[in-house]
PDB file of N, CA, C and O in Angstrom:
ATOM      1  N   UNK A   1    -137.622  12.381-166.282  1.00  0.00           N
ATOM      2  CA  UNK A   1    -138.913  11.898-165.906  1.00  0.00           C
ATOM      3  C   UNK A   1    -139.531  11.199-167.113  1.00  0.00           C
ATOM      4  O   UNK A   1    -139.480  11.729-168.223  1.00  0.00           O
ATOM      5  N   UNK A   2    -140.180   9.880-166.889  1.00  0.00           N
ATOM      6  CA  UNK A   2    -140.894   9.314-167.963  1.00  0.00           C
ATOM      7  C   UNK A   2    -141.935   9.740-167.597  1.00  0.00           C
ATOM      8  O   UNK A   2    -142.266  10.045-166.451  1.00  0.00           O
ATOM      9  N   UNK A   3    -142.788   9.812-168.975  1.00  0.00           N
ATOM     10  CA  UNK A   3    -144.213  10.269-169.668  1.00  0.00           C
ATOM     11  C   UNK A   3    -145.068   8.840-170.206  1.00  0.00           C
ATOM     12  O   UNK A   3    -145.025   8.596-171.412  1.00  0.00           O
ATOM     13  N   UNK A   4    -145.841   7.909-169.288  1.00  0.00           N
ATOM     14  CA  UNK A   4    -146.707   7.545-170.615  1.00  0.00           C
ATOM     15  C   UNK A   4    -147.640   8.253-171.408  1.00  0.00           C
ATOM     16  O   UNK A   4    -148.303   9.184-170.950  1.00  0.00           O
ATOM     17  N   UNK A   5    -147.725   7.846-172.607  1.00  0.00           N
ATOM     18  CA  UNK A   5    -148.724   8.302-173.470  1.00  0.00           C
ATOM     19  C   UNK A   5    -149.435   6.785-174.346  1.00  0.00           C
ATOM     20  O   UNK A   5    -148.973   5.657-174.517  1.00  0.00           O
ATOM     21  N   UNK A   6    -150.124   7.127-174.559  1.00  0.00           N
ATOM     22  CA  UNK A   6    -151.453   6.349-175.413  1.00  0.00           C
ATOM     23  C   UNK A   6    -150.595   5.127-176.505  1.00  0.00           C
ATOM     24  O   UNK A   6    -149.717   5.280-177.354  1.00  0.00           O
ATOM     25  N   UNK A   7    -151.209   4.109-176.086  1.00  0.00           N
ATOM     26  CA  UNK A   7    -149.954   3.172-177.663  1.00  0.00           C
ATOM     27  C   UNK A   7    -150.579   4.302-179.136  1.00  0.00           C
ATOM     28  O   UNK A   7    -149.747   4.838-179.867  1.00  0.00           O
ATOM     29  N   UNK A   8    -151.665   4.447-179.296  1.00  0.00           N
ATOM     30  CA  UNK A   8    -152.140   4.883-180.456  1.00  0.00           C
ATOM     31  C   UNK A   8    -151.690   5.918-180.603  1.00  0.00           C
ATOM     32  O   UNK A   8    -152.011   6.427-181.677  1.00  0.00           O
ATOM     33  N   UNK A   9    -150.798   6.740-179.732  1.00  0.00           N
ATOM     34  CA  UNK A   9    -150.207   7.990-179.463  1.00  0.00           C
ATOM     35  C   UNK A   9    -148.380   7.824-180.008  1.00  0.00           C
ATOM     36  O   UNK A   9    -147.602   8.578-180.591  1.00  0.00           O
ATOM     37  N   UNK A  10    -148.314   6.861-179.622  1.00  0.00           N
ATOM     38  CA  UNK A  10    -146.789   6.311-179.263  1.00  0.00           C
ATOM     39  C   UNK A  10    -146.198   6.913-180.550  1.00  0.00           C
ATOM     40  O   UNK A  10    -145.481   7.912-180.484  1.00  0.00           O
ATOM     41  N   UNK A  11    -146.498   6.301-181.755  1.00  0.00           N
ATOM     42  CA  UNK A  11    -145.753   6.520-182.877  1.00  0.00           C
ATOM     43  C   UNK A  11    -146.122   7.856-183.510  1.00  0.00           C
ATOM     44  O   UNK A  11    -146.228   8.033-184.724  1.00  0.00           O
ATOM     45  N   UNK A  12    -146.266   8.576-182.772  1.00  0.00           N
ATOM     46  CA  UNK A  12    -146.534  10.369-183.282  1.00  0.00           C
ATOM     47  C   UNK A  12    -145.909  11.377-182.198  1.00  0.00           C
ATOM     48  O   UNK A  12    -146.029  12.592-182.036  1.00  0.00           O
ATOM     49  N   UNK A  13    -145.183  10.365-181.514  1.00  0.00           N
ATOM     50  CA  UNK A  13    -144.278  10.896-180.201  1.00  0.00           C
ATOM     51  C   UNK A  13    -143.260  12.614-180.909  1.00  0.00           C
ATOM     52  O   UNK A  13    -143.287  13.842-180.991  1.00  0.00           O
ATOM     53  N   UNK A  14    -142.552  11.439-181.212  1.00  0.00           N
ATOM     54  CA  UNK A  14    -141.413  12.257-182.214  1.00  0.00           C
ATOM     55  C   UNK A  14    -141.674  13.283-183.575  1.00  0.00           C
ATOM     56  O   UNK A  14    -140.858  14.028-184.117  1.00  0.00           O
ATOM     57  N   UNK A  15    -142.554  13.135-183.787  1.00  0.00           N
ATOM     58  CA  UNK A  15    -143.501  14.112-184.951  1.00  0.00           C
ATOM     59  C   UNK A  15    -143.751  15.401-183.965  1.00  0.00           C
ATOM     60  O   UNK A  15    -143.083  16.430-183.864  1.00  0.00           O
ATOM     61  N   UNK A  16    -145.096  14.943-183.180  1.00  0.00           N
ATOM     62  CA  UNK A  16    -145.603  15.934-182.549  1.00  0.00           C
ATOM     63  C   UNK A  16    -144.469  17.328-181.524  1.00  0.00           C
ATOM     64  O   UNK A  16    -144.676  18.507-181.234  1.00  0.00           O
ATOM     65  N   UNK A  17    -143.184  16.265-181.243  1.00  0.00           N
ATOM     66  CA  UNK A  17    -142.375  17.286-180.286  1.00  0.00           C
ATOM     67  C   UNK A  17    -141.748  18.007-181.680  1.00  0.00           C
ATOM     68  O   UNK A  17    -141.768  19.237-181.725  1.00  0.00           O
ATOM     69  N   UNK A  18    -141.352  17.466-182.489  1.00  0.00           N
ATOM     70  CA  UNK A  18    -140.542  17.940-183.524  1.00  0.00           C
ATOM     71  C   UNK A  18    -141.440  19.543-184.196  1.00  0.00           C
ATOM     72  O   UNK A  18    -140.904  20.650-184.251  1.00  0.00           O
ATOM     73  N   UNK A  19    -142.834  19.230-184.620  1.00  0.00           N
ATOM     74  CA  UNK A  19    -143.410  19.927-185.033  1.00  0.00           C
ATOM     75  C   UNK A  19    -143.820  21.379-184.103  1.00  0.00           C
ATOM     76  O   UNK A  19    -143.509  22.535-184.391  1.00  0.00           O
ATOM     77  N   UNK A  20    -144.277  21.103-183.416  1.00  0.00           N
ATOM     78  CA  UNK A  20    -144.246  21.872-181.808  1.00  0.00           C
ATOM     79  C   UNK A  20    -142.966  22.577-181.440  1.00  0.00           C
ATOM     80  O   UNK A  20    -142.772  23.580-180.754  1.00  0.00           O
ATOM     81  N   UNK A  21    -142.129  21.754-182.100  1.00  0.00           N
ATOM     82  CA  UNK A  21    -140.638  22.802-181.700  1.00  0.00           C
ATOM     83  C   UNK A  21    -140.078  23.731-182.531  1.00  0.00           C
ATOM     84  O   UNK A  21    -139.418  24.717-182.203  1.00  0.00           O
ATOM     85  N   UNK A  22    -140.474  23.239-183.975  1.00  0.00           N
ATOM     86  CA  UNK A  22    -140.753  24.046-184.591  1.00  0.00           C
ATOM     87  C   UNK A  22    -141.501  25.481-184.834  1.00  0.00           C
ATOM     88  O   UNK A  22    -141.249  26.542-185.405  1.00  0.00           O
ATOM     89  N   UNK A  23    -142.729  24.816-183.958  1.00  0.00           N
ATOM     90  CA  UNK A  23    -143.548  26.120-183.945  1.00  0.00           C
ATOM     91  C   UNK A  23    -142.726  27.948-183.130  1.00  0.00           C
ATOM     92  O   UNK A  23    -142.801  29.120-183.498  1.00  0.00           O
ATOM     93  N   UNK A  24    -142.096  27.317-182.060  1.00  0.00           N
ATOM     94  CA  UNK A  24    -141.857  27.466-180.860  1.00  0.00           C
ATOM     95  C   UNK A  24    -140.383  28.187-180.801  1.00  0.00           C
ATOM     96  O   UNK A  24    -139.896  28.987-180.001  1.00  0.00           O
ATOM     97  N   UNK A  25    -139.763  27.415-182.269  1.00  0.00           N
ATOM     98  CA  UNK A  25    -138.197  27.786-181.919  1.00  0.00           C
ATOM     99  C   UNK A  25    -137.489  26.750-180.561  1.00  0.00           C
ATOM    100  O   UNK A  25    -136.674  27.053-179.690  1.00  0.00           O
ATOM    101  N   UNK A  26    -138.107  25.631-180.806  1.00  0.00           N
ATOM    102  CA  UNK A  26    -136.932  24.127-180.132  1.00  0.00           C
ATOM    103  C   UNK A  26    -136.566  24.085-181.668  1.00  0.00           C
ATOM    104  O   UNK A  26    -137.311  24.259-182.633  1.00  0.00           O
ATOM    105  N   UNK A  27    -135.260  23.816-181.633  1.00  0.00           N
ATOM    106  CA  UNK A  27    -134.650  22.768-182.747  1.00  0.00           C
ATOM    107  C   UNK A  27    -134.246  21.166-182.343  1.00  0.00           C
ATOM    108  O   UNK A  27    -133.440  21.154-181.413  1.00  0.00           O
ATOM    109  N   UNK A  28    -134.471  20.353-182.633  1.00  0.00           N
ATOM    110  CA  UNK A  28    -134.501  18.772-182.476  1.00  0.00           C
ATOM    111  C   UNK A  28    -133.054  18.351-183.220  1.00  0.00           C
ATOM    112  O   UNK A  28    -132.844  19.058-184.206  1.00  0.00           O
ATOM    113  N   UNK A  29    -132.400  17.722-183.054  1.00  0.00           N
ATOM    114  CA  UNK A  29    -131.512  16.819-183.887  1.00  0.00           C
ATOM    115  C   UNK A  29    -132.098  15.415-183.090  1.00  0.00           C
ATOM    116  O   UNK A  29    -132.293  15.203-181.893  1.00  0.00           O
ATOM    117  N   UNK A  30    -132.296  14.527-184.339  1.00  0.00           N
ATOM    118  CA  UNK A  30    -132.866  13.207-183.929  1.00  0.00           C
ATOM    119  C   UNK A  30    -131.467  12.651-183.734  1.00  0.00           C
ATOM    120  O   UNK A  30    -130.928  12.841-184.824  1.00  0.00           O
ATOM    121  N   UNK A  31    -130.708  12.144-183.035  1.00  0.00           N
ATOM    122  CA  UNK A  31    -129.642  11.432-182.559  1.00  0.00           C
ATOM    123  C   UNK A  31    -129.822  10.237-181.744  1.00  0.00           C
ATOM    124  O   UNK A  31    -130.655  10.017-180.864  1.00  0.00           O
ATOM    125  N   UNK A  32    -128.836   9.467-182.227  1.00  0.00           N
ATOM    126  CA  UNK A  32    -128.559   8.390-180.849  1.00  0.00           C
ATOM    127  C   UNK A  32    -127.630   8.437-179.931  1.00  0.00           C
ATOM    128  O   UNK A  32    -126.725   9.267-179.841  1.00  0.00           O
ATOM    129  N   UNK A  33    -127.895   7.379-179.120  1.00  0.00           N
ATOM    130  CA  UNK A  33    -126.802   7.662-177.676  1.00  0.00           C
ATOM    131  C   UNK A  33    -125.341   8.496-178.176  1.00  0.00           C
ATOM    132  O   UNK A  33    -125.085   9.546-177.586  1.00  0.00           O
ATOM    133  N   UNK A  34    -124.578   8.108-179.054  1.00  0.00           N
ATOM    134  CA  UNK A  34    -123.582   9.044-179.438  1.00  0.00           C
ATOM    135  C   UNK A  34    -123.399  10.585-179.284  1.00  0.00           C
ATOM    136  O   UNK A  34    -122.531  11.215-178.680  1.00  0.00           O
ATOM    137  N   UNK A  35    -124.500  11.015-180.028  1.00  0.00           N
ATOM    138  CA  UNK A  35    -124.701  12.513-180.036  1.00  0.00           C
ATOM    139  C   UNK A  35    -125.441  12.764-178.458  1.00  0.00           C
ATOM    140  O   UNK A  35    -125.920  13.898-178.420  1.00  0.00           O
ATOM    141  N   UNK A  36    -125.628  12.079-177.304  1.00  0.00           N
ATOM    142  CA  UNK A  36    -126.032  12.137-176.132  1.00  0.00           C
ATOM    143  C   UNK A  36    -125.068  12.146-175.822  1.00  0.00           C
ATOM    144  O   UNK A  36    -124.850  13.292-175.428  1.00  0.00           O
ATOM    145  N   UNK A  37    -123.807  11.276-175.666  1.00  0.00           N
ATOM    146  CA  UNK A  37    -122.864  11.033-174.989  1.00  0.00           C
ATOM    147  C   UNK A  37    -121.449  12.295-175.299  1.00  0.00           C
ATOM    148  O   UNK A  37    -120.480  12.471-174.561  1.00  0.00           O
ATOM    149  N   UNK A  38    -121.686  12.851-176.307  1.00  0.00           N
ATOM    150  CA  UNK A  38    -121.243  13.646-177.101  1.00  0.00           C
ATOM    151  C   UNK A  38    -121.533  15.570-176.624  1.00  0.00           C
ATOM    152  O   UNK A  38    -120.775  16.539-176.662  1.00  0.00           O
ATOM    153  N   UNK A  39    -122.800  15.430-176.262  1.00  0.00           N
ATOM    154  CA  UNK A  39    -123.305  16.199-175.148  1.00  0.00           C
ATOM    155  C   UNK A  39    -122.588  16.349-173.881  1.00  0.00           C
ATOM    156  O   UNK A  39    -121.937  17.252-173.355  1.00  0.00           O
ATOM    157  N   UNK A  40    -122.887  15.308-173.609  1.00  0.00           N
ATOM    158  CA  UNK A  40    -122.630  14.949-171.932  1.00  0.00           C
ATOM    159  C   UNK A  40    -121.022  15.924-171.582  1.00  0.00           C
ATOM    160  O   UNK A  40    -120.632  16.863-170.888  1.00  0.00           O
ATOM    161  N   UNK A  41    -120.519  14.955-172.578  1.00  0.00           N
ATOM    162  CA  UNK A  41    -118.639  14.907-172.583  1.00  0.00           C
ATOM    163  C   UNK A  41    -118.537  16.293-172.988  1.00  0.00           C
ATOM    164  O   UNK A  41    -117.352  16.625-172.970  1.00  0.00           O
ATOM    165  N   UNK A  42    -119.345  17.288-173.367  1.00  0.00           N
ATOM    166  CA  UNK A  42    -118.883  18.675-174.172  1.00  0.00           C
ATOM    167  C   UNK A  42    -119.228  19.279-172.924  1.00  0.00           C
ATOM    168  O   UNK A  42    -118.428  20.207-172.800  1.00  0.00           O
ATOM    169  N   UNK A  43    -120.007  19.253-171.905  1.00  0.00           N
ATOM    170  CA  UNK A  43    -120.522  19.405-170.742  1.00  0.00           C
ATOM    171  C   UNK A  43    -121.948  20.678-171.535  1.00  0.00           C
ATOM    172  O   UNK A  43    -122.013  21.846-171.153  1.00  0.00           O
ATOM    173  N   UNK A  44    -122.641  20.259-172.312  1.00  0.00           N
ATOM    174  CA  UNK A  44    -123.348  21.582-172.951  1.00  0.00           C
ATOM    175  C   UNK A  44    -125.052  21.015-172.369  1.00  0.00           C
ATOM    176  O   UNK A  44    -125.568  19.897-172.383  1.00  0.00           O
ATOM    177  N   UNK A  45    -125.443  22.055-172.000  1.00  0.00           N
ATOM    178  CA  UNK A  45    -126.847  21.696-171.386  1.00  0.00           C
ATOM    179  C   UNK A  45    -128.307  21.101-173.050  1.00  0.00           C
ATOM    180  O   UNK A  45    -128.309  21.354-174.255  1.00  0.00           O
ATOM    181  N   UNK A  46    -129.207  20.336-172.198  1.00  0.00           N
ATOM    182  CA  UNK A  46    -129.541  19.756-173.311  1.00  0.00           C
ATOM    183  C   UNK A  46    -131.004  19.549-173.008  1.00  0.00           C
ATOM    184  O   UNK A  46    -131.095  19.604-171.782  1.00  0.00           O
ATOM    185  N   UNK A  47    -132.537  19.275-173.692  1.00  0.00           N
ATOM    186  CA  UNK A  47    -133.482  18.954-173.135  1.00  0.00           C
ATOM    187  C   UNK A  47    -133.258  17.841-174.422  1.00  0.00           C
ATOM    188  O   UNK A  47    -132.746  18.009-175.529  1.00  0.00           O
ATOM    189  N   UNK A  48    -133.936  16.497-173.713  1.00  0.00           N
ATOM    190  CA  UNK A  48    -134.148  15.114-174.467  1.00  0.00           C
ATOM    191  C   UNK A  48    -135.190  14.668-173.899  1.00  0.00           C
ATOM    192  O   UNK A  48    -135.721  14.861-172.806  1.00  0.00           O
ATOM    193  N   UNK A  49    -135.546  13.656-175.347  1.00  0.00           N
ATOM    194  CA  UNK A  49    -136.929  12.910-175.678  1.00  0.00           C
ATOM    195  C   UNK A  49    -136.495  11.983-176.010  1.00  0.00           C
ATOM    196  O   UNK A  49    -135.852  11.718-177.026  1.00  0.00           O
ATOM    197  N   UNK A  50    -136.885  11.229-174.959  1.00  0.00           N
ATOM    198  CA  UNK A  50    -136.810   9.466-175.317  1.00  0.00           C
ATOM    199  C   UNK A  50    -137.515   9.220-176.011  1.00  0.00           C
ATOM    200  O   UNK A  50    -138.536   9.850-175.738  1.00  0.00           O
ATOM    201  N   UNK A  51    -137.727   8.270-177.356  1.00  0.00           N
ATOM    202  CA  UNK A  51    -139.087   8.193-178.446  1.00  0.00           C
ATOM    203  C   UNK A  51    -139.245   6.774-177.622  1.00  0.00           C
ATOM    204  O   UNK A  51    -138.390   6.180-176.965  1.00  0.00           O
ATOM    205  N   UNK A  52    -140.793   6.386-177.905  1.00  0.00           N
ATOM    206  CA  UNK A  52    -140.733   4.873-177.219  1.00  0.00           C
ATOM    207  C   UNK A  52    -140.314   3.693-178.769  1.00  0.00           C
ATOM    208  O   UNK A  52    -140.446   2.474-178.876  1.00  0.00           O
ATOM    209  N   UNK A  53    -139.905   4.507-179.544  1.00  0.00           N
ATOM    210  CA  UNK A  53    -139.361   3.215-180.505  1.00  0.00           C
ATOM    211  C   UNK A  53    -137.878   3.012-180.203  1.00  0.00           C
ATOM    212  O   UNK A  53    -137.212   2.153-180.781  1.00  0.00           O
ATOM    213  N   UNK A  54    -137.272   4.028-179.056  1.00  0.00           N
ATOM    214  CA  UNK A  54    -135.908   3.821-178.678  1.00  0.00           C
ATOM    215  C   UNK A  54    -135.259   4.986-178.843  1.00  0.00           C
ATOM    216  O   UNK A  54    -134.320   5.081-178.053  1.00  0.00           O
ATOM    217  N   UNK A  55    -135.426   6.188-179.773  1.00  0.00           N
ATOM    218  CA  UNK A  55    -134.844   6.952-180.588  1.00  0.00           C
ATOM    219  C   UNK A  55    -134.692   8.091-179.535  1.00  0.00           C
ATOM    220  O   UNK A  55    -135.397   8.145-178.527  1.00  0.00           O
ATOM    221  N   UNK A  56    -133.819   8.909-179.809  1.00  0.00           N
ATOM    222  CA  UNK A  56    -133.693  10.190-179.143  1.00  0.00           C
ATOM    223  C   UNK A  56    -133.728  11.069-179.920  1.00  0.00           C
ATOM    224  O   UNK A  56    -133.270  11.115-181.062  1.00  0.00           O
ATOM    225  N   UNK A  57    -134.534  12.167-179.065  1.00  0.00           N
ATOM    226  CA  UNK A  57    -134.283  13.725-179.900  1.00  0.00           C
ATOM    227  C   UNK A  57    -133.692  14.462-178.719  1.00  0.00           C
ATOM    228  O   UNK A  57    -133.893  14.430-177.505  1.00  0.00           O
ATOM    229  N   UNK A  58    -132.770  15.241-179.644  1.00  0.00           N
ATOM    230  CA  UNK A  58    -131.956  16.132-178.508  1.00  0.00           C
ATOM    231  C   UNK A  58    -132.098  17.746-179.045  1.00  0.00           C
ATOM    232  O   UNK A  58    -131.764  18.202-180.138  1.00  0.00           O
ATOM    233  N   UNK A  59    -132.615  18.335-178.066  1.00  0.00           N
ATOM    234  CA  UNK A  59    -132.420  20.155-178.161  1.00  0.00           C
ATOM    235  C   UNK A  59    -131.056  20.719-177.332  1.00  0.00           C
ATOM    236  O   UNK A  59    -130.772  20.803-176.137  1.00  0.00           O
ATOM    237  N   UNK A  60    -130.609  20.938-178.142  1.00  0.00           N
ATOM    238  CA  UNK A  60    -128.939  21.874-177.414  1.00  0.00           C
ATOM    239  C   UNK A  60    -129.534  23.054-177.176  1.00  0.00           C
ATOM    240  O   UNK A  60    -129.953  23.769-178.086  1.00  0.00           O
ATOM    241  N   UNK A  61    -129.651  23.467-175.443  1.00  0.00           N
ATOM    242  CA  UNK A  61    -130.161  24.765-174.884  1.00  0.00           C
ATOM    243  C   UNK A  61    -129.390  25.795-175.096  1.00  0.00           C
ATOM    244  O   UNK A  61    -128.453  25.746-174.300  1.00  0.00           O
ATOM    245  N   UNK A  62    -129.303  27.038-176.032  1.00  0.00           N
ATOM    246  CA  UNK A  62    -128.112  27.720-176.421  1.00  0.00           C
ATOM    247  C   UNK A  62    -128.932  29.170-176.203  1.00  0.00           C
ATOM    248  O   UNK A  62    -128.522  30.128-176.859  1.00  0.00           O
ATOM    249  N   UNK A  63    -130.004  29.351-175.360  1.00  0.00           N
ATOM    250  CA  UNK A  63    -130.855  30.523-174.647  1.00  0.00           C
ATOM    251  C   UNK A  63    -131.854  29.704-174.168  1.00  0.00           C
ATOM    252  O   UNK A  63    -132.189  28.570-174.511  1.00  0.00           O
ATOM    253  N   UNK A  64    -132.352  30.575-173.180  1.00  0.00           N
ATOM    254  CA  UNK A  64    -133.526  30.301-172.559  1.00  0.00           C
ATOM    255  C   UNK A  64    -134.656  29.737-173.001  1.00  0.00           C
ATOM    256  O   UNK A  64    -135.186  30.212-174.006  1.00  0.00           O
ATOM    257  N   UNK A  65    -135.223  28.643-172.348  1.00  0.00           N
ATOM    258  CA  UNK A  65    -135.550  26.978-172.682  1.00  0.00           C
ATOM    259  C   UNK A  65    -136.994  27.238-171.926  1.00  0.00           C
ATOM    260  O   UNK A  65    -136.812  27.629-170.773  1.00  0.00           O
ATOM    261  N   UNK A  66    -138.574  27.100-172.344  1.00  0.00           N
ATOM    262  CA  UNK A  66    -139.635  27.191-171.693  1.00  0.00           C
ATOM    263  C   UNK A  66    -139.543  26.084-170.609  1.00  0.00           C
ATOM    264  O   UNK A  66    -140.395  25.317-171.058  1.00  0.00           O
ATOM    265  N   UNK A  67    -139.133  25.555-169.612  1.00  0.00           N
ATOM    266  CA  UNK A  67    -139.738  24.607-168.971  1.00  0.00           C
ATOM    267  C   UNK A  67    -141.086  24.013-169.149  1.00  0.00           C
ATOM    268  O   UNK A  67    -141.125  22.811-168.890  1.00  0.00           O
ATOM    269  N   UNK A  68    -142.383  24.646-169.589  1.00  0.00           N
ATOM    270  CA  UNK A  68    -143.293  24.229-169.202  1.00  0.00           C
ATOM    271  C   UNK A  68    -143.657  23.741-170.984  1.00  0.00           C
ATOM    272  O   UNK A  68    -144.789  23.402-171.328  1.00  0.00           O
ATOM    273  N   UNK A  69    -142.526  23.794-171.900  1.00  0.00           N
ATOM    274  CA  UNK A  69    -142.367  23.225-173.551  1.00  0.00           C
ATOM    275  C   UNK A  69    -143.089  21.243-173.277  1.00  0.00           C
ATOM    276  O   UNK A  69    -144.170  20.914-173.765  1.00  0.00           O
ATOM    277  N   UNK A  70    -142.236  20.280-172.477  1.00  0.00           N
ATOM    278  CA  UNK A  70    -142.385  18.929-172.913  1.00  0.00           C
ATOM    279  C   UNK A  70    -143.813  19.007-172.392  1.00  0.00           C
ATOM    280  O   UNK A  70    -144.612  18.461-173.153  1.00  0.00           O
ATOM    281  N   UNK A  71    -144.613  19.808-170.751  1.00  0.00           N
ATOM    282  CA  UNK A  71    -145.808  19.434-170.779  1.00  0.00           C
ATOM    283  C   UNK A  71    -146.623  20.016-171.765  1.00  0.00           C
ATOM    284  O   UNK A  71    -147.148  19.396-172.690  1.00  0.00           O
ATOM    285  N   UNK A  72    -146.733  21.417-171.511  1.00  0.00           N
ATOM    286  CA  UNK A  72    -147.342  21.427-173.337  1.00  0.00           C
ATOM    287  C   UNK A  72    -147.705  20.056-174.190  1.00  0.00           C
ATOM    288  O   UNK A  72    -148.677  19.304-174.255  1.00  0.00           O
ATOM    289  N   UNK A  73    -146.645  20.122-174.694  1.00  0.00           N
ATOM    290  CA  UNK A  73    -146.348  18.800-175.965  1.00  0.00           C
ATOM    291  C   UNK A  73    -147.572  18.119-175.411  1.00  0.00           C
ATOM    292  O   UNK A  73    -148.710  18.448-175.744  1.00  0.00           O
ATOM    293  N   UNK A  74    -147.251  16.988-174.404  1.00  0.00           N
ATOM    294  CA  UNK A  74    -147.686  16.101-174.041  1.00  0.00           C
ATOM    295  C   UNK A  74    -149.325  16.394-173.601  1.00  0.00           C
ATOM    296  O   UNK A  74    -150.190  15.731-174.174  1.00  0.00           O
ATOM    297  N   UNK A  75    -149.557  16.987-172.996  1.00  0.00           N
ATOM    298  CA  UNK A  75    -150.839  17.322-172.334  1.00  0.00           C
ATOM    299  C   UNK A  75    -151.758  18.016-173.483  1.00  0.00           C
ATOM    300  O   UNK A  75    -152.841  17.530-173.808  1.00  0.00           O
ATOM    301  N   UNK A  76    -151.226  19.195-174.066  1.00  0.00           N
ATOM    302  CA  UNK A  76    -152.390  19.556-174.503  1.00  0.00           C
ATOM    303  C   UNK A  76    -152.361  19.350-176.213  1.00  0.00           C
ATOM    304  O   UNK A  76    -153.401  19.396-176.868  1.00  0.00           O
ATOM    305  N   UNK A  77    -151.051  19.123-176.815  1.00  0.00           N
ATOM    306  CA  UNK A  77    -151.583  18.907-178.625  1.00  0.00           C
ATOM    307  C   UNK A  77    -151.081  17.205-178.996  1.00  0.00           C
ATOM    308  O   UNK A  77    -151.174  16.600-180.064  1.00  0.00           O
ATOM    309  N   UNK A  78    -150.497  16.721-177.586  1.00  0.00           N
ATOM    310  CA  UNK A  78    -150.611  14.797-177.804  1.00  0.00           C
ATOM    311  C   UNK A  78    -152.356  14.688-177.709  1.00  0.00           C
ATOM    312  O   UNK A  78    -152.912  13.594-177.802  1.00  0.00           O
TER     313      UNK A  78
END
């Protein structure tokens, strides 16, 4: 599912999930399509963030994953 957010928002995309996941216990590896595709092919479950500068962050789900983590992010500390 795409998310807009704010242009003035845009470039604190990838900060804010990173930091937040931190808080939280997400770990991020900032990757590109490779390390996606790399995923895919390992068949290993994954939550991803499209950055709008193009970039991906990928969390490898290796225990139980909040669902309600990307709205968080987005809704209440974007």
């Amino acid at each position: 599912m795409k998310v807009p957010v704010p242009k003035d928002l845009a470039s604190k995309v990838g900060e804010i999930f990173k930091s937040e996941g931190e808080r939280t216990g997400v770990e991020f590896e900032e990757n590109g399509p490779e390390a996606l595709e790399a995923a895919r092919s390992a068949q290993e479950n994954y939550f991803r963030v499209d950055l709008p500068d193009g970039g991906i962050m990928l969390h490898k789900l290796r225990q139980a994953f909040n669902l309600q983590f990307p709205r968080y992010v987005i809704v209440f500390v974007g």
